[in-house]
C-alpha positions in Angstrom: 189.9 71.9 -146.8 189.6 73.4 -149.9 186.9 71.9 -152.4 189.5 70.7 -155.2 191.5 68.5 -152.0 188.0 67.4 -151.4 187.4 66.2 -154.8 191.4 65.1 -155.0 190.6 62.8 -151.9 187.5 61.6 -153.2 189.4 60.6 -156.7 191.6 59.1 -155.2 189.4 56.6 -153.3 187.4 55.8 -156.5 190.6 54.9 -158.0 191.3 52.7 -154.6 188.3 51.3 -155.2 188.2 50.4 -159.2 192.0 48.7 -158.3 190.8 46.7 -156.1 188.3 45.2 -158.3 190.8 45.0 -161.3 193.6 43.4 -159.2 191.6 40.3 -157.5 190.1 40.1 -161.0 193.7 39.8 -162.5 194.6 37.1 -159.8 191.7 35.1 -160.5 191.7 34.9 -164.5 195.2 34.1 -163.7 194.1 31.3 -162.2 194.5 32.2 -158.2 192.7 29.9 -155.6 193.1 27.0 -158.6 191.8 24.9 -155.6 188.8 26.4 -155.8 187.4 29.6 -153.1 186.0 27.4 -150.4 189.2 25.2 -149.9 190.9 26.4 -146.9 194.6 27.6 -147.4 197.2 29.9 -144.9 194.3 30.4 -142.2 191.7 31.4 -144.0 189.0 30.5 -146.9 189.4 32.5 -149.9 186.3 33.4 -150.5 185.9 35.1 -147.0 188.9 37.3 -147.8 187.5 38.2 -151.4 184.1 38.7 -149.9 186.1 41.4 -147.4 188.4 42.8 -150.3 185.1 43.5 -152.6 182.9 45.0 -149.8 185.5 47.2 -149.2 186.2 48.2 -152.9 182.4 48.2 -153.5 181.5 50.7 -150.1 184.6 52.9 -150.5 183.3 53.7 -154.1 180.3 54.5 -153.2 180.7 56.8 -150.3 183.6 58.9 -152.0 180.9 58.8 -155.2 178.2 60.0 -153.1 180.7 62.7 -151.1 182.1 63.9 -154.1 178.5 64.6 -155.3 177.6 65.8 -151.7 175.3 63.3 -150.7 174.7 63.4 -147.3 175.8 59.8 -146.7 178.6 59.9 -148.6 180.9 61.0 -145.7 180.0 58.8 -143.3 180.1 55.4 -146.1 183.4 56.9 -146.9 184.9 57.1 -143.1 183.6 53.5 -143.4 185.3 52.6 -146.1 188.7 54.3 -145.7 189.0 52.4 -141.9 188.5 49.2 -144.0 191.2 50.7 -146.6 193.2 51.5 -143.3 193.3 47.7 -142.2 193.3 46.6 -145.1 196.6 47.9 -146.0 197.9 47.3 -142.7 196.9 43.8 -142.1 198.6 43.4 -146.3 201.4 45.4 -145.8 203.9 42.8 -143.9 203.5 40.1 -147.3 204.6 42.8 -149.4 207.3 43.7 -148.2 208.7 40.7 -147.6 207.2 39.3 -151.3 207.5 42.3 -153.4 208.3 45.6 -151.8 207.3 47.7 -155.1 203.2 46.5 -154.2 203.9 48.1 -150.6 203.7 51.7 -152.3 200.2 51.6 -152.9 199.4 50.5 -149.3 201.6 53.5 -148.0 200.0 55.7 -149.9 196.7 55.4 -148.9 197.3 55.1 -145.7 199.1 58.6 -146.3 195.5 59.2 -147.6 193.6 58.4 -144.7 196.0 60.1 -142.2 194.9 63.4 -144.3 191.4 62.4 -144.9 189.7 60.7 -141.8 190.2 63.9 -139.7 189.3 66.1 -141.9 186.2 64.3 -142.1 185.5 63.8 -138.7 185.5 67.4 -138.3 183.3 68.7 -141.0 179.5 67.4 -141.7 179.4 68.8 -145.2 181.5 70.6 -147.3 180.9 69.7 -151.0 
């Protein structure tokens, strides 16, 4: 892969990343979870699934951070990150497209990401 679909890929996942953040911070000074984050609602406590959705955000950042500047744990923080990304949009994608099928794009498109990325990575130690 050359070094600019490296850095494309790695892009990419910081801008993942910084949505993810911006998005649940949206829904929650828009008052989301009014009830409050430990009140449990659909099968699950909110704050469980914000805990998931920031670790995510947080690790994916800084392994694509890290492999863009060629740490050496960058890769492997970033594997890490995108199979969260991968579930992630999986486990999301079935509420939006019944809710909103315009918020399913982003959700196809990185798992369009990792289907490129993951292998590539799998394959190569370093090559930033």
């Amino acid at each position: 892969m050359s070094f600019m679909a490296i850095r494309l890929i790695a892009a990419f996942l910081v801008l993942a990343g910084i949505a993810v953040f911006a998005i649940w911070g949206m829904n929650l000074a828009g008052g989301a979870f009014a009830n409050g984050l430990f009140v449990y609602r659909e099968g699950n406590y909110p704050i469980l699934h914000l805990a998931a959705e920031f670790l995510m955000a947080g690790i994916t950042l800084a392994g694509a951070i890290g492999w863009w500047a060629g740490i050496r744990w960058g890769r492997g923080l970033t594997l890490f990150g995108l199979g969260m990304f991968v579930y992630s949009s999986i486990n999301s994608l079935g509420w939006a497209l019944y809710n909103n099928p315009l918020v399913a794009i982003p959700m196809i498109l990185t798992l369009s990401v990792a289907a490129f990325a993951v292998p590539y990575l799998m394959r190569h130690e370093r090559d930033v």
